[in-house]
N, C-alpha and C positions, 0 to 999 in steps of 0.2 A: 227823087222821092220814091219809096217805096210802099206798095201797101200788097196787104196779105190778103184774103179770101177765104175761108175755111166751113165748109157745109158740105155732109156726105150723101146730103140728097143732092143729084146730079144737075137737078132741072134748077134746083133752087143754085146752087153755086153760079150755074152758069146766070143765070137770072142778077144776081148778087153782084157778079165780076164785068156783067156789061154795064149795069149801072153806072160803079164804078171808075170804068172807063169812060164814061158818059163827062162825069163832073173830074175826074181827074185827066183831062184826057189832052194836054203837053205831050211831045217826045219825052221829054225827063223823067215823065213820069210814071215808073213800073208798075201794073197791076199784077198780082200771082196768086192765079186761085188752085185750090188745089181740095179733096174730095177722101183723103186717107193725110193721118195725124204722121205716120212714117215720113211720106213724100215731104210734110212738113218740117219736118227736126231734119233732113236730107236740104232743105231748102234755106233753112237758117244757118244749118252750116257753112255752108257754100257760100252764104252771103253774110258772114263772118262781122268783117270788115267794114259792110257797111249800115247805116242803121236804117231802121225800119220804124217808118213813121205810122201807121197805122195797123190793125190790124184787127178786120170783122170777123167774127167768129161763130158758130152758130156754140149754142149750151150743149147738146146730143151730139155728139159724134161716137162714132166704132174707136173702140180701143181705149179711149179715155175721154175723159166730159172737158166739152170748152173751157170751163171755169179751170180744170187741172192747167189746160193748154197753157192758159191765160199766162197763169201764176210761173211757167216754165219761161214763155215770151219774156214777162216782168222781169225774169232773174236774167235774162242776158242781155233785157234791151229796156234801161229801166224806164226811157222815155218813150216809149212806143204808146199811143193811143189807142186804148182796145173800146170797140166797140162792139158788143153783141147784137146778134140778129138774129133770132129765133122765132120760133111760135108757142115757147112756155112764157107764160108773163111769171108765172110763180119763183122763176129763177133770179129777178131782180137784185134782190136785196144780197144774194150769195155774189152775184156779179160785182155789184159795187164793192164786196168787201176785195176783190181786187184791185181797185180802182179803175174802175170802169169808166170811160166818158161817156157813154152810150148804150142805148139799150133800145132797141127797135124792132120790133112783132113783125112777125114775117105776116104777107110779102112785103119785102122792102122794096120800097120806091126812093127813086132820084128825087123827089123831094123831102123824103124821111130824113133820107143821107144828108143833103145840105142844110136840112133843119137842125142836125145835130152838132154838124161842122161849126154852122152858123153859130150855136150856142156854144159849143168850143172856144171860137173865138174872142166871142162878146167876154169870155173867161178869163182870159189868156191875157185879154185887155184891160179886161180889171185888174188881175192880178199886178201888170206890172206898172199899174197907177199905182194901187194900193201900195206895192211894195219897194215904188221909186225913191231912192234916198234923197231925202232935203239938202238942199243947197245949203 
């Protein structure tokens, strides 16, 4: 499994990415944070092939805004789960419009994270009651 990291304040990324490792923290399972949008499209390339299941991001980066980020991730990984992690709440409603699973006010906490995982899932579970075909 893979997940991303993306916050160009330094203290906060790292902050973010040990969480992360906190609640994802198997061998299998790759955490990659990173602090410049470049590093990132260098990082997606590279991991081409395989998919990227998550991916937190803050709204405010140098170079381009999370929400752009977002919508680039979406077009080569349509399944990737983005969740933002900010400290603008006013960005919300632009976030969802890329489908966003998450939205969480910095600082983020390992219980923010699994609260939202948690609700992810309770989703994921519905959905494939709801959308189970009849016998």
């Amino acid at each position: 499994m893979n997940i991303l990291a993306v916050d160009d304040e330094p203290l906060m990324l790292w902050q973010l990415t040990e969480n992360l490792k906190r609640i994802f923290e198997k061998p299998e399972y790759r955490v990659s944070g990173f602090d410049e949008v470049d590093d990132v499209f260098k990082h997606l390339e590279w991991m081409k092939d395989e998919p990227l299941d998550y991916a937190f991001l803050d709204v405010k980066l140098r170079g381009m805004s999370g929400i752009e980020l977002a919508k680039d991730i979406r077009e080569r990984s349509p399944k990737t789960k983005v969740i933002f992690c900010t400290a603008y709440s006013d960005y919300a409603m632009e976030a969802f419009s890329v489908h966003a699973v998450g939205y969480l006010l910095k600082p983020v906490s390992v219980g923010g994270i699994r609260d939202v995982l948690r609700q992810l899932d309770k989703l994921q579970a519905t959905e494939v009651y709801v959308h189970a075909p009849e016998p």
